[in-house]
N, C-alpha and C positions, 0 to 999 in steps of 0.2 A: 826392515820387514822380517828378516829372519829372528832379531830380537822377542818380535814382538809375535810369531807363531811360537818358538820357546814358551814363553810367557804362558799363552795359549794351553797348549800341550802339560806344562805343569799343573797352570789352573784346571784341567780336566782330569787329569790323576788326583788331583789334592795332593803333588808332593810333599807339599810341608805335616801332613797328618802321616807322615810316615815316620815322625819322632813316636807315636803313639807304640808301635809293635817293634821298630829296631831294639831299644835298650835291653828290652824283655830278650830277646836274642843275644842279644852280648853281653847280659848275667850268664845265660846258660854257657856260651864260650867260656867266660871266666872262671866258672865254678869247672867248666872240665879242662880248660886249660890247666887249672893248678891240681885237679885229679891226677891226670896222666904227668906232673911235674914238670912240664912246657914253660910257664910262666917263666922260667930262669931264662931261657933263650928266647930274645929278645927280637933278631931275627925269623925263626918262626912263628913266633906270637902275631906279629907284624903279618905275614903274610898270610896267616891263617883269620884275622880279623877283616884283613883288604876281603878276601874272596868271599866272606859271611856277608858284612856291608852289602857287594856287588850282586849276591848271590838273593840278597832281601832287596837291593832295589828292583829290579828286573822281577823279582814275585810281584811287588805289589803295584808296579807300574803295568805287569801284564791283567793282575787280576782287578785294575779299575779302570784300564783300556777293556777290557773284556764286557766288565761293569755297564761302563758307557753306549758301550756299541747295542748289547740286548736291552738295553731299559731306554734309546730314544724313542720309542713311543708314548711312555708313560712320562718319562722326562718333560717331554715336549707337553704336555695336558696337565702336568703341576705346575702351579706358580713360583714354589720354591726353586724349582731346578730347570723352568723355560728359557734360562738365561745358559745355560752352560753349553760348552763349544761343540757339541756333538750333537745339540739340538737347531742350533743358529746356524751352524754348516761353517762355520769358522775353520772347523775341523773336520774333514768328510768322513766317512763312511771306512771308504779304502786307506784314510791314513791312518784310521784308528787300528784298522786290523793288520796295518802295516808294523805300526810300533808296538801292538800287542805281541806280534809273530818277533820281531827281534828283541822283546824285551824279555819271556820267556826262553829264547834262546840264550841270552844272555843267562840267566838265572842257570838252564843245564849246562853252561860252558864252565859257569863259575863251580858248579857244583862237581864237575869230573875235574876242575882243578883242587878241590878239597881231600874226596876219596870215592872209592868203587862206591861205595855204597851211598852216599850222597845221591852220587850221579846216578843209581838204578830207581831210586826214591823219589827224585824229583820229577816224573810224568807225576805222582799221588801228589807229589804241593800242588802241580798246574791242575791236576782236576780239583784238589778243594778248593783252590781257591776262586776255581771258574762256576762249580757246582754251585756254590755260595748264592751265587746273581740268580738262581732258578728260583731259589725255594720262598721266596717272599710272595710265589704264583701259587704257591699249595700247602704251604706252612706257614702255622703261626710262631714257629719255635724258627724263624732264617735267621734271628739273632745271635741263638746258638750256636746255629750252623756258622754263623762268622766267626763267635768267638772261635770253634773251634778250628776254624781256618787257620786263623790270625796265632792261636794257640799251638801252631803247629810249628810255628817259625821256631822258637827255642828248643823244641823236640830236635827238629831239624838240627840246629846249629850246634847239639850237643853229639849228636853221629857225625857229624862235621868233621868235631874234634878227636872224637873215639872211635867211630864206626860203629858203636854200641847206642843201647839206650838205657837208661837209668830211671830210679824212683827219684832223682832232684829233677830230670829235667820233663817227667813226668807232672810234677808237681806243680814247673815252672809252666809248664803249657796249659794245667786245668785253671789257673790264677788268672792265667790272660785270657780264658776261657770265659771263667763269670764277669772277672772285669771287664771286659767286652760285651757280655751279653746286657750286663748289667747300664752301660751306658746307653748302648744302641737301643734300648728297651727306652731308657731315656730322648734317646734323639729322635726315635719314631713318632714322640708325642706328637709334634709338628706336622706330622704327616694323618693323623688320623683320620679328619673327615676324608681327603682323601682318595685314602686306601679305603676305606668305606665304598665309597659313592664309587670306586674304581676294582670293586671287589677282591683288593689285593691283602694278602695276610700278616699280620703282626698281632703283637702281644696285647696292644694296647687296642687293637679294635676287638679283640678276643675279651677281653677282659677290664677295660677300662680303665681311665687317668688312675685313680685311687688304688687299685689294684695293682697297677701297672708300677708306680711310686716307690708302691711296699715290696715287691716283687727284686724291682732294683735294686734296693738297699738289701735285700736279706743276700742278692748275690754279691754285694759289696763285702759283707759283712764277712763272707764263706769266702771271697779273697783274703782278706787279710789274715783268717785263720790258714790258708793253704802258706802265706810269708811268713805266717810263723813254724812252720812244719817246715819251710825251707831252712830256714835258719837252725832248727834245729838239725835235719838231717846233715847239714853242711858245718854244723861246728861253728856256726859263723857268732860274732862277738857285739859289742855293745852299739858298736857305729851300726851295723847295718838295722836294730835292731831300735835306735833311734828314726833311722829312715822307715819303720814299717809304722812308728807312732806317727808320726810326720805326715805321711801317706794316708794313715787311719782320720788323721785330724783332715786332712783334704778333700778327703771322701765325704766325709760329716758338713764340711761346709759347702759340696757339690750338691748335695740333697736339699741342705735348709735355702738354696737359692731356688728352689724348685716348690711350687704351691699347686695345689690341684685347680685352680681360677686365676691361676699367673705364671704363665709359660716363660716371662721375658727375656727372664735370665740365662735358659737354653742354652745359645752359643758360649756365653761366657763356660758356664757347669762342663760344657762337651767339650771345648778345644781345652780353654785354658787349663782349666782344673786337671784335666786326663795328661796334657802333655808333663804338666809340670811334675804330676807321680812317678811318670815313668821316670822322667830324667833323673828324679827326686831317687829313686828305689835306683837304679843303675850307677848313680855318684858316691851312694852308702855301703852299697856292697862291693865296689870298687876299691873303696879306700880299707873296706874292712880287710878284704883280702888283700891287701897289698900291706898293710901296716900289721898285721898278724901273720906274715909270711914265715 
């Protein structure tokens, strides 16, 4: 029984899409780990990576417990999402606000374990990332508004490591910014009628599939030129520089699975494709910085 609410509880976070926005945080650790010259000590690298992990799981387990809890109404009247544990009562009301409340707590515990300023910062992650759930009621840009949530985690994890904040991890967080907005723009297609018929806002009922398409790609397009402005700011060399061709080529073929009268592909384009860049982009600039140490 206990397995199988686990199970539950994950299923209703989407833990596994939390590969999507971690790596993007732990480029920005690495690039300021080897700023402030940490990387040699291998002891604190270590511990400063546990509390980022800890400090990102607890964000985004609070901010799609949060997610869940204000959108079972709408939930419950979509077909796509009638099935999820917050609408079936799998999962009540009081547990979701239960585990939202300790997993937020979790995220400020990890984060006064990092430094002062982590820890004064982080109420501003819990409102973006809770703010987020509103704005699909009165904005067509909420895509944005996620990326820029989600775009905040590397900001974050880079005063993590410094207490500062930088033009890399600036960089790093408007990348995960379009890339984010750029898919979700993508995954809202499925939702369109709808958000229509249910008066709710996105890009695509603003603006339409074809629109909506071109829209995505040109913020695709404005990631990859932000990976190439990291690399350069960062010195960084041919490996990582292979992983943003790699990523570019991923992108390209996330699009052509996408037709304006043939959505099919969707899931595949949304999980697969996205998870595999980040890992893809976080294993290249991994190894760049560690073998050009």
């Amino acid at each position: 029984m206990l397995n199988i609410k686990v199970r539950k509880f994950l299923e209703l976070i989407k833990f596994s899409h939390t590969i999507f926005a971690l790596p993007f945080a732990l480029i920005a650790t690495i690039l300021a780990l080897q700023e402030t010259h940490q990387l040699v000590n291998e002891k604190s690298t270590w511990i400063i990576f546990f509390w980022i992990v800890i400090a990102m799981a607890g964000a985004r387990s609070g901010a799609m417990g949060f997610n869940r809890f204000i959108d079972r109404k709408w939930d419950a009247e979509n077909p796509r999402t009638a099935s999820r544990p917050s609408v079936t009562g799998e999962i009540s009301a009081f547990q979701i606000i239960v585990m939202v409340v300790i997993s937020f707590a979790v995220l400020i515990f990890a984060a006064w374990n990092l430094n002062l300023l982590a820890f004064w910062l982080s109420p501003v992650a819990i409102f973006l990332v809770c703010f987020y759930s509103y704005t699909k009621r009165f904005s067509s840009f909420s895509h944005f508004f996620l990326g820029m949530a989600i775009g905040s985690a590397p900001v974050a994890a880079w005063i993590a490591v410094t207490g500062t904040f930088s033009a890399s991890s600036i960089i790093i967080g408007l990348s995960v910014l379009t890339w984010m907005a750029g898919f979700d723009i993508l995954y809202a297609l499925q939702d369109l009628e709808y958000d229509k018929s249910t008066q709710l806002h996105s890009i695509p009922v603003k603006i339409g599939i074809t629109k909506s398409l071109l829209l995505a790609k040109l913020l695709h397009i404005l990631t990859v030129g932000l990976w190439i402005i990291l690399s350069y700011l960062e010195a960084l060399h041919w490996i990582f520089v292979a992983g943003i061709i790699v990523c570019s080529a991923l992108l390209i073929w996330e699009h052509s699975l996408l037709k304006k009268d043939d959505l099919s592909k969707l899931d595949m384009a949304f999980f697969n494709m996205n998870a595999i860049i980040s890992v893809t982009l976080f294993i290249t600039l991994t190894l760049d910085v560690i073998l050009f140490l």
